[in-house]
C-alpha positions as a Markdown table, in Angstrom:
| # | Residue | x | y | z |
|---|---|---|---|---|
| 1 | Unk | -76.1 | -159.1 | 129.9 |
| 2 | Unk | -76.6 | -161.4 | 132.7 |
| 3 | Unk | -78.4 | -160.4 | 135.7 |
| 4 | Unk | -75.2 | -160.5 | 137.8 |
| 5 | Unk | -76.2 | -158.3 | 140.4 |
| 6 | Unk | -79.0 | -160.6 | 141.0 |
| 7 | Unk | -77.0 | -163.3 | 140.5 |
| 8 | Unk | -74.3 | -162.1 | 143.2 |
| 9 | Unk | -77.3 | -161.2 | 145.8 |
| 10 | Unk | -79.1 | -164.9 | 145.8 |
| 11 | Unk | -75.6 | -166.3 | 145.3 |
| 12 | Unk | -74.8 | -164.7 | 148.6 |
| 13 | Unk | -77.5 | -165.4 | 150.9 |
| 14 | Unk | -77.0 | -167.8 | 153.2 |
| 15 | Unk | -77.1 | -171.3 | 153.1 |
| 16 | Unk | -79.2 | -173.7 | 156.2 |
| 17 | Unk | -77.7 | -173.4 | 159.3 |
| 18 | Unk | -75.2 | -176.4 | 160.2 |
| 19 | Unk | -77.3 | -178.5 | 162.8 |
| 20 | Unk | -74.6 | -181.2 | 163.3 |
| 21 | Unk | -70.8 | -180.9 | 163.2 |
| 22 | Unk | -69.9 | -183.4 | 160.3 |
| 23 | Unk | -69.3 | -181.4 | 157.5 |
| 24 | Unk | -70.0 | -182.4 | 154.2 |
| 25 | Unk | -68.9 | -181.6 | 150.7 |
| 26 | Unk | -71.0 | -178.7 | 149.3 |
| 27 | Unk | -72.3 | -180.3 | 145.6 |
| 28 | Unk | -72.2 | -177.9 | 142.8 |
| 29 | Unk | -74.5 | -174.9 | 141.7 |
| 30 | Unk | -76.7 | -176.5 | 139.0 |
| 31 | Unk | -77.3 | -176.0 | 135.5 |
| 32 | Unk | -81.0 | -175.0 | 136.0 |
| 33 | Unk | -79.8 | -172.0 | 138.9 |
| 34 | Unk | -77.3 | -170.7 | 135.8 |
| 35 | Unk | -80.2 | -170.9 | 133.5 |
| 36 | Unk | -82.5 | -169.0 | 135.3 |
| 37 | Unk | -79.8 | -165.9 | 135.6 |
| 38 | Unk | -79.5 | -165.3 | 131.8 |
| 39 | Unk | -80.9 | -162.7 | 130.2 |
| 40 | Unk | -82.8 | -163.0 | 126.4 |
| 41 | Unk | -80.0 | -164.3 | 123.8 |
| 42 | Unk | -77.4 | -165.3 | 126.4 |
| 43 | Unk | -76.6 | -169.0 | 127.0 |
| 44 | Unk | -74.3 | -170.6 | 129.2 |
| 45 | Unk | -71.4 | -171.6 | 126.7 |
| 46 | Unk | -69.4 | -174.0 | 129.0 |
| 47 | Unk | -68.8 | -174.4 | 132.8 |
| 48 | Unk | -66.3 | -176.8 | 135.0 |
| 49 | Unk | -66.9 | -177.6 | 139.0 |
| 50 | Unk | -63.8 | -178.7 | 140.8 |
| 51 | Unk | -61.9 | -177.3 | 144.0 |
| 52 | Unk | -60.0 | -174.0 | 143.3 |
| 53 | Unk | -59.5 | -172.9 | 147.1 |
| 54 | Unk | -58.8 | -176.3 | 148.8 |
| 55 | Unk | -61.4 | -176.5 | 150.9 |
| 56 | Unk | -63.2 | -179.5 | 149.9 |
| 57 | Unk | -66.1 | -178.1 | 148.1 |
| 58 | Unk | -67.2 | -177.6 | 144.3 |
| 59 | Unk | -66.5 | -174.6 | 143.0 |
| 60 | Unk | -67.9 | -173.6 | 139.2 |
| 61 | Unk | -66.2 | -171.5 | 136.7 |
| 62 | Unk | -68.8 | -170.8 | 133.9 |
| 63 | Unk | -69.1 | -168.8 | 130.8 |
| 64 | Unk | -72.0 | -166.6 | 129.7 |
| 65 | Unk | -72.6 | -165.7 | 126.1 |
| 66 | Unk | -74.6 | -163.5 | 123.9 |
| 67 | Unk | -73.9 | -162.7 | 119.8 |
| 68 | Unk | -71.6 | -160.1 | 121.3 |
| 69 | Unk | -70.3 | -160.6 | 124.3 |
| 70 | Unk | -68.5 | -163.1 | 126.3 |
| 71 | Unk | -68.3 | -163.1 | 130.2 |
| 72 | Unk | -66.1 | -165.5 | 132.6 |
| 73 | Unk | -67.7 | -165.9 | 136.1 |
| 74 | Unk | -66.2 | -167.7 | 139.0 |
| 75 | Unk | -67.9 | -169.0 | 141.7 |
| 76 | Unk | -66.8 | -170.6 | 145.4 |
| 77 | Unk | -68.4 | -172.1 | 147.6 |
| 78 | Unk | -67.8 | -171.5 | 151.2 |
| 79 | Unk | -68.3 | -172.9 | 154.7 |
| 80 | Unk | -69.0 | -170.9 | 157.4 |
| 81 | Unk | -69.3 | -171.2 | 161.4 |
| 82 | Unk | -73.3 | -170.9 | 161.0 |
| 83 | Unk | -74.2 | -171.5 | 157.3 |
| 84 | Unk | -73.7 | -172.3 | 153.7 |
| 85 | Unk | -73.4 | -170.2 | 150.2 |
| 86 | Unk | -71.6 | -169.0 | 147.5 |
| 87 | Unk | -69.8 | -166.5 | 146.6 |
| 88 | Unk | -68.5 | -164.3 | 143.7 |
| 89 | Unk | -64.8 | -164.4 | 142.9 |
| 90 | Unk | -63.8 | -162.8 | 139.5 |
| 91 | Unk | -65.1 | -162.5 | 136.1 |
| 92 | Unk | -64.1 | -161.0 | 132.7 |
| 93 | Unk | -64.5 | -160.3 | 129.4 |
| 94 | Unk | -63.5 | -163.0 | 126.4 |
| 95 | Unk | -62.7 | -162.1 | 123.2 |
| 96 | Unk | -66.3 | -161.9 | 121.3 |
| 97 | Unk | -65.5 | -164.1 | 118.1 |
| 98 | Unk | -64.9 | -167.4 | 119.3 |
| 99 | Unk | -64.0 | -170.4 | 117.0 |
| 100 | Unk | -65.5 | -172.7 | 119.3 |
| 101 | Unk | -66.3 | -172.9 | 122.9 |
| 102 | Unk | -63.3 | -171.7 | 125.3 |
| 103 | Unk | -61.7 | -174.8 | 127.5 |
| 104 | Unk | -61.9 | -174.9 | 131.3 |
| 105 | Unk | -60.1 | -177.2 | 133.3 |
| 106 | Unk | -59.0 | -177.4 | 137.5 |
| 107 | Unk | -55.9 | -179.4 | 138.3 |
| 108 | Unk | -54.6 | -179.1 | 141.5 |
| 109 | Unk | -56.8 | -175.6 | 142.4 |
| 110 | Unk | -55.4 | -173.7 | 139.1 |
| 111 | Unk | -58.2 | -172.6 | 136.6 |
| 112 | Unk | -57.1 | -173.0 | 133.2 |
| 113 | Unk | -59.0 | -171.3 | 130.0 |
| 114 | Unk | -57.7 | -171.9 | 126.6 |
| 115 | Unk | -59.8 | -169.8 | 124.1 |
| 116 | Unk | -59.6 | -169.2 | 120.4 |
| 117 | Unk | -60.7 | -166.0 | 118.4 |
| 118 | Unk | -60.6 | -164.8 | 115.4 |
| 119 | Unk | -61.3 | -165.5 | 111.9 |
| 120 | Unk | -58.3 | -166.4 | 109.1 |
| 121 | Unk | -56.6 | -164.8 | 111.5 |
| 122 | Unk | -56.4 | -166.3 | 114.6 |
| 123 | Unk | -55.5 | -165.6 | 118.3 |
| 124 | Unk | -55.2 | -168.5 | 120.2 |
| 125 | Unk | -55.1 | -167.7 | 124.1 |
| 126 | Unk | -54.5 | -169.6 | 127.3 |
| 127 | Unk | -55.2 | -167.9 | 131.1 |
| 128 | Unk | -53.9 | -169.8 | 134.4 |
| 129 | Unk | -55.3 | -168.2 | 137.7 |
| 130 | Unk | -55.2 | -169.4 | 141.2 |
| 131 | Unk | -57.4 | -168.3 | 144.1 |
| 132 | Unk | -55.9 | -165.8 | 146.9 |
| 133 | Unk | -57.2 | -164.7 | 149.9 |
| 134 | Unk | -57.2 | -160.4 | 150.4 |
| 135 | Unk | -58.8 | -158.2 | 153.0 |
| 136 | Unk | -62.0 | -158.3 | 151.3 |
| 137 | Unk | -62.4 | -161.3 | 149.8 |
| 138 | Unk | -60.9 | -163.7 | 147.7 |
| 139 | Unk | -60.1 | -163.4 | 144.2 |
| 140 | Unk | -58.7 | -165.0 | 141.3 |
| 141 | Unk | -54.8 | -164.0 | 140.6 |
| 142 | Unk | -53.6 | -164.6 | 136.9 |
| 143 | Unk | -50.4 | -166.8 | 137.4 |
| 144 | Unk | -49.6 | -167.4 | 133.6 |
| 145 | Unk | -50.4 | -165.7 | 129.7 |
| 146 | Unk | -49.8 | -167.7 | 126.7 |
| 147 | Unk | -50.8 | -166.3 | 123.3 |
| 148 | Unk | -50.1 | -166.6 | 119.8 |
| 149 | Unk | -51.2 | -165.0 | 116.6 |
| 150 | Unk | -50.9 | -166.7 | 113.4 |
| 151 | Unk | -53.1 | -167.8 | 110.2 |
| 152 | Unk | -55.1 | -170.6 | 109.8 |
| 153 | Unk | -54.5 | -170.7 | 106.2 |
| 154 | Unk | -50.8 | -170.0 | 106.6 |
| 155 | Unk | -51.5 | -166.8 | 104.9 |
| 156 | Unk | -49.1 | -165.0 | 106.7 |
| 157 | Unk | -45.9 | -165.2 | 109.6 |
| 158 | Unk | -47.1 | -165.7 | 113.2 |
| 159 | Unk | -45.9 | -164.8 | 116.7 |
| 160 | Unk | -46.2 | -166.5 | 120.1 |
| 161 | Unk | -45.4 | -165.5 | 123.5 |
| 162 | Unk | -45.7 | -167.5 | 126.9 |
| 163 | Unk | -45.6 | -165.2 | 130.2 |
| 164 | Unk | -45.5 | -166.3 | 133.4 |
| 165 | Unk | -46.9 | -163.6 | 135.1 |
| 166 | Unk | -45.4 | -164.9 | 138.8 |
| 167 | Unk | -41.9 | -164.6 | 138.2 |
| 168 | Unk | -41.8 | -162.6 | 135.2 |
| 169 | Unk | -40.0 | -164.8 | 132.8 |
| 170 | Unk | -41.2 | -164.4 | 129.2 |
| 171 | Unk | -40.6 | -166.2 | 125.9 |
| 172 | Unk | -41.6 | -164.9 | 122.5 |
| 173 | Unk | -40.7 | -167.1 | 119.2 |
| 174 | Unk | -41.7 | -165.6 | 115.8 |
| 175 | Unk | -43.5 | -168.1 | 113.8 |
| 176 | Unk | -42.5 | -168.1 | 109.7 |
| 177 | Unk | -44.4 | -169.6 | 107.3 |
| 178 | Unk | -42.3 | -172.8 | 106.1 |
| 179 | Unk | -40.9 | -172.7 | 102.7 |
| 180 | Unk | -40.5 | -176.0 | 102.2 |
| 181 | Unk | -42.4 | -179.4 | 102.4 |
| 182 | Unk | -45.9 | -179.3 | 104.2 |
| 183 | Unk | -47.6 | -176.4 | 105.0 |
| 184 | Unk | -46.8 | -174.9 | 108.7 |
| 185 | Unk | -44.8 | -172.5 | 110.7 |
| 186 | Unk | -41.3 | -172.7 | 111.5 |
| 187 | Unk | -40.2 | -171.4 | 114.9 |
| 188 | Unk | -37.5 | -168.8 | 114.8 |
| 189 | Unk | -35.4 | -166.2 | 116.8 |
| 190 | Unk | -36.7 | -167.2 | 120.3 |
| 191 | Unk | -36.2 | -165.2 | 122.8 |
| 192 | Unk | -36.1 | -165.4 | 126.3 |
| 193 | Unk | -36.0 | -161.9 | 129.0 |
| 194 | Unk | -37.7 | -161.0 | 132.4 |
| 195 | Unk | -40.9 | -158.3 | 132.6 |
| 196 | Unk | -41.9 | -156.5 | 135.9 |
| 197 | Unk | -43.6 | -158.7 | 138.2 |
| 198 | Unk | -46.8 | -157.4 | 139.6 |
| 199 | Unk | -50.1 | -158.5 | 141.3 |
| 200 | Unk | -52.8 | -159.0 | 138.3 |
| 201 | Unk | -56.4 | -160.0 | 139.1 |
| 202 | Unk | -58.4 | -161.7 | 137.3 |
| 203 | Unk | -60.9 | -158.5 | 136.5 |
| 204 | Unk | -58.0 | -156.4 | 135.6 |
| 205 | Unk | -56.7 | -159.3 | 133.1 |
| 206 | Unk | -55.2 | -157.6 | 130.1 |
| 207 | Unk | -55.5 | -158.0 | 126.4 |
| 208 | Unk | -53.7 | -161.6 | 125.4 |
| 209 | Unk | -52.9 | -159.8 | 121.7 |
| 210 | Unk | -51.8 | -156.5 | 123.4 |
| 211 | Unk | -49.5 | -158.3 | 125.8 |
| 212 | Unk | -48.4 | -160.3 | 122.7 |
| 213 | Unk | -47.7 | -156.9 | 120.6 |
| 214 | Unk | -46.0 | -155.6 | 123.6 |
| 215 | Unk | -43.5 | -158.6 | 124.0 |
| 216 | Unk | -42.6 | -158.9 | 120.9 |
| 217 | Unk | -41.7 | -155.0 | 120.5 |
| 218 | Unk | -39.9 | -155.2 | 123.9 |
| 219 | Unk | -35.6 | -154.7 | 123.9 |
């Protein structure tokens, strides 16, 4: 796995000390500083730099992989009074069976991935987070959950949910296998009800099937 204790400590040190007062934008951690953190078999299986705490500076969200695992790391940069660094702000664990390489995206400081798993069966996933300050330090907050089950080769019915995880308002549709003209999925029985709103981070980010399971089973 990667070296992430390592990786926090040098990502941590600090940066020069500021000699004059104009600031300027902090550019992104580079490709070669990921590359030199992986262990044997891991690669770097995408990453996206853009501003998720408003402050100006490049922040990177990048994905480390192995044959069986998949881990999510996010990275800000900071300013301080004297110096310069990075620092750690979440990370989790992907599905291990990717189709393809997950999708990042930041628009307007909310981290977007949009993964899918699977095999004939498919799980198609999409987490939104946005960065909050705590005590500590700050962290990545899950703001939204979409997820749907179904078959590639129409094999089978299908379910999707979307959550958002803020307010608590959640839609599941059942997906049915069409009967008539061109293979697909109808969309059927949608239904629309409120879950318990809580505080989710983004290391504590549940299972996008179980939460599917759970919403579609819930009265």
């Amino acid at each position: 796995m990667m070296r992430s204790l390592g990786l926090m400590a040098a990502l941590c040190l600090p940066g020069a000390a500021l000699a004059v007062q104009e600031r300027t934008p902090m550019p992104p951690i580079t490709d070669q500083f990921l590359l030199d953190q992986l262990e044997l078999g891991e690669e770097i299986e995408g990453r996206v730099d853009g501003d998720l705490n408003g402050d100006g500076d490049a922040d990177t969200v990048f994905i480390v992989s192995s044959p069986d695992a998949r881990t999510l790391h996010v990275v800000l940069s900071y300013h301080g009074e004297v110096d310069i660094g990075h620092e750690p702000a979440g990370e989790f664990k992907l599905e291990p069976d990717p189709l393809g390489p997950a999708g990042l995206t930041i628009n307007k400081g909310v981290l977007t991935i949009r993964d899918l798993t699977g095999g004939t069966t498919a799980l198609s996933a999409t987490y939104r987070y946005r960065t909050v300050m705590t005590k500590e330090r700050p962290r990545m907050r899950l703001i939204g959950l979409d997820a749907t089950v179904y078959s590639r080769t129409y094999a089978h019915d299908g379910n999707e949910m979307s959550w958002n995880v803020l307010t608590g308002d959640t839609i599941t549709t059942l997906l049915k296998v069409s009967e008539t003209g061109d293979r697909g999925y109808d969309k059927l029985y949608t239904r629309k009800f409120k879950r318990s709103v809580r505080t989710i981070y983004m290391e504590d980010t549940p299972g996008a099937e179980e939460e599917l399971v759970g919403a579609t089973k819930a009265k």
